[in-house]
C-alpha positions, 0 to 999 in steps of 0.5 A: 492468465491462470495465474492471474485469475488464481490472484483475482480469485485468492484477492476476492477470498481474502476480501470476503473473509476480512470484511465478513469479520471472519479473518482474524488479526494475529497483531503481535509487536512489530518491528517498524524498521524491518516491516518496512524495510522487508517490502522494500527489499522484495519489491526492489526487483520490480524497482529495478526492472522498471528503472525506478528508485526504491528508497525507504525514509524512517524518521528518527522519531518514527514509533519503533514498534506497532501491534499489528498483523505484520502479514496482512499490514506486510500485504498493504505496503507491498500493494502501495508499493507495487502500485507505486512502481508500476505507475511511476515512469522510468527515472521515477521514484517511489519513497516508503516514509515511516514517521511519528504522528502523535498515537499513531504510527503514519507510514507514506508511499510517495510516487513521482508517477502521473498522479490521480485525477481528483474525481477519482480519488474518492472512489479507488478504494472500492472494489473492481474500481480501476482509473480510467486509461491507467496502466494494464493489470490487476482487477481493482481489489488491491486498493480495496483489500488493503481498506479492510486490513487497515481498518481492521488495525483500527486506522485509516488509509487514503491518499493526496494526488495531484495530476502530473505531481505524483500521489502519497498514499497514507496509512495511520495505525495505531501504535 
């Protein structure tokens, strides 16, 4: 339980500092591949456990390097895909999609989970917000943080549910 208030209260921190301007965006080149392919692999353990399969698709016309923060962009991928596992069910899979959308590098995390009902789907990106009778855990900040992050970088982020079809969140940023 210390843990995870610990969690909550670092999320609350980096939540106030990214959206008051105060957090700066280290953005060097970033290796598209190995960014993803880095969250993959720490997330795979999660995957594992819970019987899901983790799988990583990066196109071959995928950009292959971005100016980003690969720390605080890493921190949004493995919060979409940590989101994915735990709301997919045994058997399930989640898919990390990288591919080319014009100026914009367009990265995809594809669940075979529940989906979202579509009169929540305009509200999970605000803080504390969590949907209704979803699985136990976390405090409703990720999807919140994550907001920030991207549109620190300049993109945007959002999602495509449909009930019992699984979700696709998106992220575009630009290269």
């Amino acid at each position: 339980d210390c843990e995870r208030l610990q969690g909550i209260v670092e999320d609350l921190l980096d939540l106030a500092r990214i959206a008051s301007g105060r957090v700066e965006m280290r953005k060097v080149w970033v290796s598209v591949q190995n960014l993803v392919e880095g969250v993959v692999a720490e997330q795979q353990p999660a995957a594992q456990s819970k019987h899901v399969q983790l799988v990583s698709e990066i196109s071959a016309l995928a950009p292959q390097k971005l100016l980003a923060d690969p720390e605080r962009l890493g921190l949004v991928f493995t919060n979409l895909v940590s989101n994915a596992i735990r709301h997919t069910p045994a058997g399930g899979r989640v898919t990390v999609r990288v591919h080319d959308a014009g100026p914009l590098a367009r990265f995809e995390v594809i669940d075979t989970g529940p989906g979202i009902p579509i009169e929540y789907q305009r509200d999970i990106f605000l803080r504390f917000f969590r949907v209704p009778g979803s699985s136990p855990g976390g405090a409703g900040l990720g999807l919140s943080i994550a907001k920030e992050i991207v549109e620190a970088h300049g993109g945007k982020i959002g999602v495509d549910s449909e009930p019992d079809h699984g979700s696709r969140f998106y992220v575009q940023v630009p290269l």
